[in-house]
N, C-alpha and C positions, 0 to 999 in steps of 0.2 A: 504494500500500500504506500502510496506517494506521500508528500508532504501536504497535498491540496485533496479533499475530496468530505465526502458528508460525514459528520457524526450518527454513529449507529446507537441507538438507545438503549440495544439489548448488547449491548458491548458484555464483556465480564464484571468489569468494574462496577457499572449501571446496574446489573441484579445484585450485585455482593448490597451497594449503596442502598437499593430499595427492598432489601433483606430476601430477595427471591432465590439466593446461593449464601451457604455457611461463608464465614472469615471468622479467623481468631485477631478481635476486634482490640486495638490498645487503648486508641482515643478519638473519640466524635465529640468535634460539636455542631454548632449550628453551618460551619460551612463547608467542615474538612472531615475527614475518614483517615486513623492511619490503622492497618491492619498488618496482620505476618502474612508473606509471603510464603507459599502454599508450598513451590518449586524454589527455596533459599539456596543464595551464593555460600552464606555461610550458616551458622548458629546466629538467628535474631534478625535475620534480614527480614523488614520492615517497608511498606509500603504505604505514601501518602497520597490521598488521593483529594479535589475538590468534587463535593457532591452536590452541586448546583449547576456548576459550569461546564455546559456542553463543548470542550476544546479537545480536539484530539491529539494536540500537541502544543509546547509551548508557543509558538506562532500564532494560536488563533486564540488567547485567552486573555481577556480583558484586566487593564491594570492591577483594579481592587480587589477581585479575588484572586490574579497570582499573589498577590502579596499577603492575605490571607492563608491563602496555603504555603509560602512559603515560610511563612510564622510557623504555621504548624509543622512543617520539617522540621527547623530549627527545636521545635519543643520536644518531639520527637526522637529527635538527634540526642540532644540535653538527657534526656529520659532514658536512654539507650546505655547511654556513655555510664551513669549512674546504677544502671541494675546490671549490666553484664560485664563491666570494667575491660571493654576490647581496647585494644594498643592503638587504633588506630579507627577511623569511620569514612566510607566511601560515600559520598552522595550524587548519584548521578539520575541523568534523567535522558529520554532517549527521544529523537523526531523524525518518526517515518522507519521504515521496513530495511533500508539500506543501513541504517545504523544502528538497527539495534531491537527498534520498537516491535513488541507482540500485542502490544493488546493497543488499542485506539483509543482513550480515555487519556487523557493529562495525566502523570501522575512521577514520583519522584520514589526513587530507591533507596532506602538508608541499610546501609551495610558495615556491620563489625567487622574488624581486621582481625587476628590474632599475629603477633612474630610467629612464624614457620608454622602457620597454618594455609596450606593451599584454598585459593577460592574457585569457588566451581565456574561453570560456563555460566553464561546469562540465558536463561530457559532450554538448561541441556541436562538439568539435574534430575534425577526421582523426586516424587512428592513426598515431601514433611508426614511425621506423623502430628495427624490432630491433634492427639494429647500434647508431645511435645509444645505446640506452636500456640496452646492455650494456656500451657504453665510461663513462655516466653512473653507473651502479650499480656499477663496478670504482671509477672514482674516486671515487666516498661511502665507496665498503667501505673503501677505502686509508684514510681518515680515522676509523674506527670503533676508538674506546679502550676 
């Protein structure tokens, strides 16, 4: 999928968001979602999502809620850093099929490092266990100010 083209509503993100698919959920509020990634790079990989704004990529989303969601990264991040003590936090974000992006929804990656810990591919891992990534998303949420 190109950089230009329509927002799908039944995206993945779009059902996690309107509860029609599980996520092991960390922190919502009124305009952000961050939840565990399902297929993690590492232990605690973290996904921040806006749940209002129809943008499938950073190019097409309006000032006030990137900055809104990028608030929430950052808390996020903060909240990360605090319950899992990794060495180190990746934040990346991906635009269009050529670079990276799977899913069509706006959204940002927050990623623990560990030293000499290898990090997997970008959606080339097995899926997480549930349990696992509900005990990881209770202890972020415990850290969220």
């Amino acid at each position: 999928m190109s950089l230009l083209g329509e927002y799908d509503p039944d995206n993945i993100f779009a059902k996690i968001t309107r509860g029609d698919l599980p996520a092991a959920r960390i922190f919502e509020d009124h305009d952000t979602l961050a939840f565990m990634d399902a297929f993690p790079q590492s232990r605690g990989h973290a996904l921040v999502i806006h749940k209002r704004a129809h943008a499938r990529n950073l190019l097409e989303i309006e000032p006030e809620p990137l900055q809104a969601l990028i608030l929430s990264v950052q808390r996020v991040t903060r909240a990360m850093v605090a319950a899992l003590k990794p060495d180190g936090v990746v934040v990346t974000q991906f635009n269009g099929r050529p670079a990276g992006q799977t899913v069509f929804h706006l959204h940002f990656h927050v990623v623990p490092r560990w030293e000499g810990v290898p990090l997997g591919r970008h959606a080339g891992g097995g899926a997480a266990d549930p349990a696992e990534l509900a005990e990881l998303a209770r202890q972020i949420a415990a850290e969220i100010s």
